[in-house]
C-alpha positions in Angstrom: -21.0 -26.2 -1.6 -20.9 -23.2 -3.3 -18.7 -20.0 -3.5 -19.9 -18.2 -0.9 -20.2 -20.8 1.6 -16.7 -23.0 0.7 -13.8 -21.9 3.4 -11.5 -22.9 0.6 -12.8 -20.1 -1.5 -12.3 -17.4 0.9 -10.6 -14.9 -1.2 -12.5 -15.6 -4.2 -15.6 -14.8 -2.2 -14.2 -12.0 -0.5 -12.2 -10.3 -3.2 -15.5 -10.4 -5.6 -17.4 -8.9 -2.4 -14.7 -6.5 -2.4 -14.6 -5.3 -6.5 -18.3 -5.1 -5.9 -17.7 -2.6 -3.5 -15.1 -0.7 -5.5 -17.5 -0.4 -8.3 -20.0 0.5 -6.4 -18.1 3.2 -5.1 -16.8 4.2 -8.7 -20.3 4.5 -10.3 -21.2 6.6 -7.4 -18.4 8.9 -8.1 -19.8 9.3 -11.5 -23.1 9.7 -10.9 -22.4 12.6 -8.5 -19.6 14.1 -11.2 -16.8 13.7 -8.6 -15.0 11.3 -10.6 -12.1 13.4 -11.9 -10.6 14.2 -7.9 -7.7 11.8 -7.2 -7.9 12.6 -3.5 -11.0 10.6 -3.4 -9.2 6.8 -4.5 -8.4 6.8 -0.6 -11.6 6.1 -0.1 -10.5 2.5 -2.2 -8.1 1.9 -0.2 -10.3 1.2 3.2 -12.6 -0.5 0.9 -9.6 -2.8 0.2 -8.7 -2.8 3.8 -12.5 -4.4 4.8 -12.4 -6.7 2.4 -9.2 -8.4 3.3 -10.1 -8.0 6.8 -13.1 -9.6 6.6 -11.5 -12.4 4.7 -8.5 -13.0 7.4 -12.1 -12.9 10.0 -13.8 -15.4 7.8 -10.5 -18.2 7.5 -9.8 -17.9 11.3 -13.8 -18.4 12.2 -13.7 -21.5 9.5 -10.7 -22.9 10.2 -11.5 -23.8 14.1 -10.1 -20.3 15.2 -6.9 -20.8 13.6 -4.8 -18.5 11.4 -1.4 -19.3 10.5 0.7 -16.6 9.4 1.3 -17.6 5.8 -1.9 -18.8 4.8 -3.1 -15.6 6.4 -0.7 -13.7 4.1 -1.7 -15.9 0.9 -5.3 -15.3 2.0 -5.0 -11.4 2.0 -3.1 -10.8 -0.6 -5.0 -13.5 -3.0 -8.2 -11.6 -1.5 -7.0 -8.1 -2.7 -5.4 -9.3 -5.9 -8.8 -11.0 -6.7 -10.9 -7.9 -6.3 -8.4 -5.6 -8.1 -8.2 -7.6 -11.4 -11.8 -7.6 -11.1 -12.3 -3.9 -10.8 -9.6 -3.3 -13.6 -11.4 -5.5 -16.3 -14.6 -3.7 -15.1 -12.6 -0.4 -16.1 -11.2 -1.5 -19.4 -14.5 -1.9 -20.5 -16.1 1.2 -18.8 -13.7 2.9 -20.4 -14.4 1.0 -23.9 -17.7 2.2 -23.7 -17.5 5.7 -22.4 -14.2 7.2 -23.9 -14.9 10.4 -22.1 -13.2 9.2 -19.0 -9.9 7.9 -20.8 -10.1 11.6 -22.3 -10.0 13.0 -19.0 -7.1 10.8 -17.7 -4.9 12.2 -20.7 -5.9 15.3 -20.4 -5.6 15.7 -17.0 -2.7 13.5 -15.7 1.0 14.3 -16.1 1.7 11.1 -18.8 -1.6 10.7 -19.8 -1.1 11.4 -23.4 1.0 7.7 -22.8 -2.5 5.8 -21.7 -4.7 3.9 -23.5 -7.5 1.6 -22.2 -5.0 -1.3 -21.7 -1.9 0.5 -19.8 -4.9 2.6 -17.2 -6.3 -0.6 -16.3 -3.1 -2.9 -15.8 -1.8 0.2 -13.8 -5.0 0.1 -11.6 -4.7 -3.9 -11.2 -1.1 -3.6 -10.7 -1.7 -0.6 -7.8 -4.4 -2.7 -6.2 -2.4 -5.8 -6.3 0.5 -4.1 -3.9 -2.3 -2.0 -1.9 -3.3 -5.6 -1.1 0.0 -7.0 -0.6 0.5 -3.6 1.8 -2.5 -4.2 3.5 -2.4 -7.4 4.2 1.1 -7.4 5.8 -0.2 -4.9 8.0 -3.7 -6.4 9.0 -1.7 -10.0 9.6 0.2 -8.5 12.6 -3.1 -6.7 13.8 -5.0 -10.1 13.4 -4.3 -12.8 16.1 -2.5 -15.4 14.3 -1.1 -18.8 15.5 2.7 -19.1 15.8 4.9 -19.6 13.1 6.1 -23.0 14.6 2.6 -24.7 15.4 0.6 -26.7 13.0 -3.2 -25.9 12.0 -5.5 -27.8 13.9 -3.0 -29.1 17.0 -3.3 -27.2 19.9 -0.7 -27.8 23.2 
């Protein structure tokens, strides 16, 4: 069985699904030259939001339609977590190989002279890893989830 098809590795599967997405969405920024407008990291944050959504979807449909709230949480949060280490090591070495962007961070942002490679992408791991901690504890209580009290797999 692998990755993509274990229901064990749901958040490995979906978070690398997900960092796919965010550089996907991050080269596209750079190709058009909109790179250097904050605003437009929102746009991360609903990438984050399908990916843990579809994650939470994928453990309910492979766990006979149940979600408990915890593993829900652990699912999410692992899920989001996953992608945004992923997308930070792919911009630690983006930024290894084209400097120009770390230039325009220091220039540009209020403590950037304070960045290097390292410190811009544990801050972006670090923001992604609560983004999918915040996201998560809000899709969990929009997702149907078993009751706290009631075992996987028994039903009344």
């Amino acid at each position: 069985m692998g990755l993509f098809n274990d229901p064990n590795r749901i958040p490995e599967n979906y978070g690398l699904k997900t960092a796919v997405g965010l550089i996907a969405y991050f080269i596209l920024m750079q190709l058009i030259g909109l790179s250097h407008h904050v605003e437009l990291r929102l746009v991360n944050l609903f990438i984050l939001v399908g990916g843990i959504y579809y994650a939470l979807k994928k453990f309910k449909n492979t766990h006979e339609d149940h979600l408990n709230y915890f593993r829900g949480l652990i699912t999410g949060v692992a899920t989001g977590a996953v992608g945004s280490v992923i997308f930070a090591a792919f911009l630690f070495i983006y930024m290894k190989v084209d400097s120009s962007l770390l230039a325009s961070i220091q220039e540009n942002e209020p403590m950037g002279h304070y960045l290097n490679e390292y410190m811009s992408a544990f801050i972006v791991a670090l923001e992604g890893v609560f983004s999918g901690l915040l996201v998560t504890f809000v899709l969990i209580n929009y997702v149907d989830t078993d009751e706290v009290n009631d075992p996987a797999g028994e039903s009344k």
